[in-house]
N, C-alpha and C positions, 0 to 999 in steps of 0.2 A: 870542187864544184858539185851540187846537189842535185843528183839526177832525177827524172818526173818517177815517181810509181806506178810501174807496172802490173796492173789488178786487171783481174777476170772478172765474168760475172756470179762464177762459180764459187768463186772465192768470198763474195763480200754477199750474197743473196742466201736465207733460210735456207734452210738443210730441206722444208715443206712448203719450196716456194712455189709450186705450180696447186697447191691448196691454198695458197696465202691471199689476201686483197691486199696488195701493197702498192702505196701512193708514194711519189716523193715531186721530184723538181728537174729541171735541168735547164740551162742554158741554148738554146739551139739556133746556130746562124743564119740556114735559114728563113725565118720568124722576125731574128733581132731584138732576140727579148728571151725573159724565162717564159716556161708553159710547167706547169702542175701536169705530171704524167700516171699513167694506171701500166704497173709492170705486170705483161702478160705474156709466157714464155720464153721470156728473155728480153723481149720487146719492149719498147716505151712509146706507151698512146697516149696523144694529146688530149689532155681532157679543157682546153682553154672554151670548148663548146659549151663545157658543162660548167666551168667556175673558172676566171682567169687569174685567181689567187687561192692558194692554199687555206686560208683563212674561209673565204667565203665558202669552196666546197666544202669543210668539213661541218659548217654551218645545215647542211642539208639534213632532211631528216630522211634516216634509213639510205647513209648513204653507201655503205658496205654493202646490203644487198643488190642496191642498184648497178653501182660497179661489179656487182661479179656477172651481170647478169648484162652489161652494156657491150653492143657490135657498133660497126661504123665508124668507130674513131680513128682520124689520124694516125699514121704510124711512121714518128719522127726517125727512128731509128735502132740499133740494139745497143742492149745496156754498155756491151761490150764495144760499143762504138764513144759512149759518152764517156767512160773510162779511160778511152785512150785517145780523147780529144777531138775525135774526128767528126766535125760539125758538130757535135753533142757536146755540152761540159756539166759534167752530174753536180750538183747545189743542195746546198742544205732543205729538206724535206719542208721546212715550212719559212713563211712571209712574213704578214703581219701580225704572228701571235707575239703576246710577253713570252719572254723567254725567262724563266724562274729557275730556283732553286734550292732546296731543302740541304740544309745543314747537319752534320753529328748526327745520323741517323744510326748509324752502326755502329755499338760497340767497341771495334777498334778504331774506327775515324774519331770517337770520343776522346778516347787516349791519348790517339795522336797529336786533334789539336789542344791536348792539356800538357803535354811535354813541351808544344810550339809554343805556348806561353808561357811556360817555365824557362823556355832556351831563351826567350827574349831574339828569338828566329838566327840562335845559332846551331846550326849545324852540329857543331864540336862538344856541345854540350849534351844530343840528344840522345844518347846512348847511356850515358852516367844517369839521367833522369826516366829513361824509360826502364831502365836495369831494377831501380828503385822504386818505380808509383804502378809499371803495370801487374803485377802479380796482388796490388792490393784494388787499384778499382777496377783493371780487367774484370777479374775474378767476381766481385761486386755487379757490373752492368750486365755481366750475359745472363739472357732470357728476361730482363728486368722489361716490363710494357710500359711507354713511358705515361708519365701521368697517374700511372697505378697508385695502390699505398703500397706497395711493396720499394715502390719509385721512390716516394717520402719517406722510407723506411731508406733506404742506400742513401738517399739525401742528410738526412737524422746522422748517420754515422759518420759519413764522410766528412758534413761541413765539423762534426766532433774531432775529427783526427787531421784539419785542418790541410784536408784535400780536394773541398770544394771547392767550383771550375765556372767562371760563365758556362764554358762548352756545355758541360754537363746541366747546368740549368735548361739548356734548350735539347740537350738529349735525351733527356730522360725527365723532363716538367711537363707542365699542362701543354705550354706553349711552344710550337717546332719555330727554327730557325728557317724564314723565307724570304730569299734577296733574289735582288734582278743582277744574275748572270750576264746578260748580253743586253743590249737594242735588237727594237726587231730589225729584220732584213741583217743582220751581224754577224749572223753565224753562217761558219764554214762545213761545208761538206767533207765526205767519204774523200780522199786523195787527198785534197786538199794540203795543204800548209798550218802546221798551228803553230802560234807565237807564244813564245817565255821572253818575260823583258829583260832586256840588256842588266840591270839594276841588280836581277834575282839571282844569286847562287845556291839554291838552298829553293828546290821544287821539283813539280811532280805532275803526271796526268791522275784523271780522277774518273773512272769507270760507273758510267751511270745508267741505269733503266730511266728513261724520258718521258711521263706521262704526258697526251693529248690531248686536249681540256677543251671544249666547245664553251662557246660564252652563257650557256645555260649551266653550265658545272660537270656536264656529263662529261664521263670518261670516254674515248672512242679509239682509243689503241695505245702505241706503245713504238720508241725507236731507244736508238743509243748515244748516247751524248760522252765527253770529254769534258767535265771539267777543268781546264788548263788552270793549276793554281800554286801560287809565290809563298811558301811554306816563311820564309825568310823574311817577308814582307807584310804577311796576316801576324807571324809571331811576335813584331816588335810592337803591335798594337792592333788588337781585333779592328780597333776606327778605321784601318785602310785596308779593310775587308775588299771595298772598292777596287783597290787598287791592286790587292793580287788579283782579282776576278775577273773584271771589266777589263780586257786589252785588245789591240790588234788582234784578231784571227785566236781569240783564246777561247772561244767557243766550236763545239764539233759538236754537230747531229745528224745521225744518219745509220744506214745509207738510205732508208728510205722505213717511211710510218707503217705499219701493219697495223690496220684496223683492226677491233674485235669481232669476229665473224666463223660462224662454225666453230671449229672446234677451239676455236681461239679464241680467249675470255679474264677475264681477270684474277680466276684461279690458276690459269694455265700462267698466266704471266709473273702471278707471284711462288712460282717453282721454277721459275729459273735458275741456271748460275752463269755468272759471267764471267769472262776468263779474259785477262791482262798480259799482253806480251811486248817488252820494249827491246826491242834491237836497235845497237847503235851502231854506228864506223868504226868503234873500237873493238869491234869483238864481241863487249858487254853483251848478256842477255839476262831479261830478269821473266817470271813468269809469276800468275798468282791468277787462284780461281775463287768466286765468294758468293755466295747465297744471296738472293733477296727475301728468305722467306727467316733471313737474319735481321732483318729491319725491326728497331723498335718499334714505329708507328705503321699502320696499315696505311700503302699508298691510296686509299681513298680517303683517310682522316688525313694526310697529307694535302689533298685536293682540296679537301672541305675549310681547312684551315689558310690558303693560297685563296680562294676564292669564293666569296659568299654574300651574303647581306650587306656586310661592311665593306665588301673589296669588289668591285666587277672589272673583268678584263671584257669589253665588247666584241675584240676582235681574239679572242680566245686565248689559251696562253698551253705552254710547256710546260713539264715541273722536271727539273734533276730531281731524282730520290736520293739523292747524296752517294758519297763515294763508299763502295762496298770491302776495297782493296786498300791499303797506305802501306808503299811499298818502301822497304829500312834498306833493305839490301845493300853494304857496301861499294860503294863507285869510287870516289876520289881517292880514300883512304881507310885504314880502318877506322871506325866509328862516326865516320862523315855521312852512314847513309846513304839514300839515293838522292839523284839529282842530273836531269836531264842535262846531255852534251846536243849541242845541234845535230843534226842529221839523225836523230834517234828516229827510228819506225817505231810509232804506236797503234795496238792493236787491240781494239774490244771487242770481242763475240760474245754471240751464244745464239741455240741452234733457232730459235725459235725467231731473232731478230734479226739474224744474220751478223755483217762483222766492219764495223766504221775501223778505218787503217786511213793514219794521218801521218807527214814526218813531219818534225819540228825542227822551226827557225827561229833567230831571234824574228820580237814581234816588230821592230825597225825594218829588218829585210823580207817581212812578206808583205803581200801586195796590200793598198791601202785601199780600206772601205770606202768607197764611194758610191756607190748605188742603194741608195734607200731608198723611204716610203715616197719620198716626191718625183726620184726620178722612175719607181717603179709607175705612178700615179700616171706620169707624162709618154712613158714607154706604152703603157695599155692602152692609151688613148690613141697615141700614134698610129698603135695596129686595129683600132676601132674596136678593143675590147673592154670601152669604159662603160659598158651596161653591163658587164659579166664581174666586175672586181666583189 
């Protein structure tokens, strides 16, 4: 039996969280409904006064110094409350934004899924193929900018030595790779549950910086997302991309958005590292830490290419920056690689975002999406806050 996670606030909250403006979400029974909260001191204040969706507050202008600077609010209860269920239930940090995400950005995720197409998403073969092709385009992609002529220069050689990869087309070409991760209202929160489908033998979590994206394109912070993805299922044909990506509960974001404000800003957020940690019930532990300042593309040419002239998101949207980590490490057998067992603890940090901690189920056994944008539409109203959405 798979016992709930036991989290502090200590634990999943910045290392500089009483400097931070940190927004997220939660469930709260007295209400009967989610409320968009402003975390201050451990506390979570209802900001349903100020916006009764995460979409619409982030919509405000200059909304970071306002909340550092707002009294009077509601005070549903502490973080530490909502983490261990009582009347609180912590929720993925945003609503109604697109939930996106970028592709092959780093270097090793390149590799990775150019072996996963080579395995034809076996497992058994990934090791005889990565033993083989990474010491020639590893070697090749790092530091490459993608788009560069240095880019067409690796491209020039590569597709000559008959090593060229879709992946690498979108890793290091003009053009980044950007699909729709989730539905909105789909993604699961910090504690939560995430799902690997029944189908998949052969997957993995995927450790991501989260851009905030306002429907005018601006950037306004930054959280941490799970990419949950079917290494087995993407390998046997890029086409059911879909279909590793998009599942029950295979999205995690969180624990909560930290706006840019003070000393917090997009330089700061591209010196991050993020650090990876899966514990299973068998023991297993695997660990891995990795730069975003190792990204080929700048997460704001990221942004600009997710949302622009040709593409609007009105009710704003997310981005994964792609996965930083592609974790090989031995599990089943030798050369089989990693590949989640149920009950695994996963673990993303880093100091500046704090630390989203999910365990994994199948996505058949965790709870079923049912609360979306209509029934969120009908809940707001019920509580007479259909003039704040």
């Amino acid at each position: 039996m798979i016992t709930a996670l036991m989290l502090s606030a200590e634990e999943v909250l910045p290392e500089d969280a009483g400097r931070a403006v940190l927004i997220g979400r939660v469930w709260a029974d007295a209400t009967g409904g989610p409320c968009p909260v402003l975390v201050r001191n451990g506390r979570l204040l209802d900001l349903t006064s100020v916006s009764a969706t995460m979409s619409g507050l982030l919509e405000i202008d200059g909304i970071a110094g306002q909340l550092e600077a707002v009294e009077g609010l509601a005070d549903l209860g502490t973080l530490d409350d909502a983490l261990a269920g009582r009347g609180l239930h912590l929720l993925a940090p945003i609503d109604l934004q697109a939930v996106k995400a970028a592709g092959v950005t780093f270097a090793d995720s390149m590799v990775e899924r150019v072996i996963e197409e080579q395995a034809k998403g076996d497992s058994g073969r990934a090791q005889e193929i990565r033993d083989r092709l990474a010491p020639v385009i590893g070697d090749s992609l790092r530091g490459v900018v993608a788009g560069s002529e240095k880019a067409r220069e690796v491209k020039r050689v590569l597709q000559g030595m008959g090593l060229w990869s879709q992946y690498l087309e979108v890793g290091i070409g003009p053009d980044a790779e950007v699909f729709t991760k989730a539905q909105p209202m789909a993604s699961v929160g910090c504690g939560a549950d995430v799902g690997i489908h029944p189908i998949s033998e052969w997957n993995n979590p995927e450790p991501e910086v989260v851009l905030v994206v306002r429907s005018d394109g601006a950037i306004l912070g930054a959280t941490l997302g799970n990419d949950v993805n079917l290494r087995d299922v993407e390998g046997r044909s890029a086409l059911l991309l879909g279909k590793a990506k998009d599942n029950n509960a295979s999205c995690s974001v969180g624990p909560f958005i930290r706006l840019f404000h003070g000393g917090f800003d997009m330089a700061a957020l591209e010196g991050v590292r993020v650090s990876l940690r899966v514990t299973g019930e068998d023991g297993f532990e695997m660990t891995g830490e990795s730069d975003l300042a190792a990204i080929s593309r700048k997460p704001a040419e990221l942004a600009r290419q997710m949302l622009n002239r040709n593409h609007q998101y009105p009710d704003g949207a997310v981005l994964f920056l792609g996965t930083m980590f592609a974790p090989v490490k031995d599990r089943r057998g030798v050369g089989q690689g990693f590949t989640h067992e149920v009950g695994d603890v996963v673990e993303i940090a880093t100091p500046l975002l704090g630390r989203l901690v999910n365990r994994v189920r199948r996505t058949d056994d965790c709870p079923e999406w049912t609360f979306g944008t209509r029934e969120l539409m009908r809940n707001l109203v019920a509580r007479g806050l259909g003039d704040r959405i």
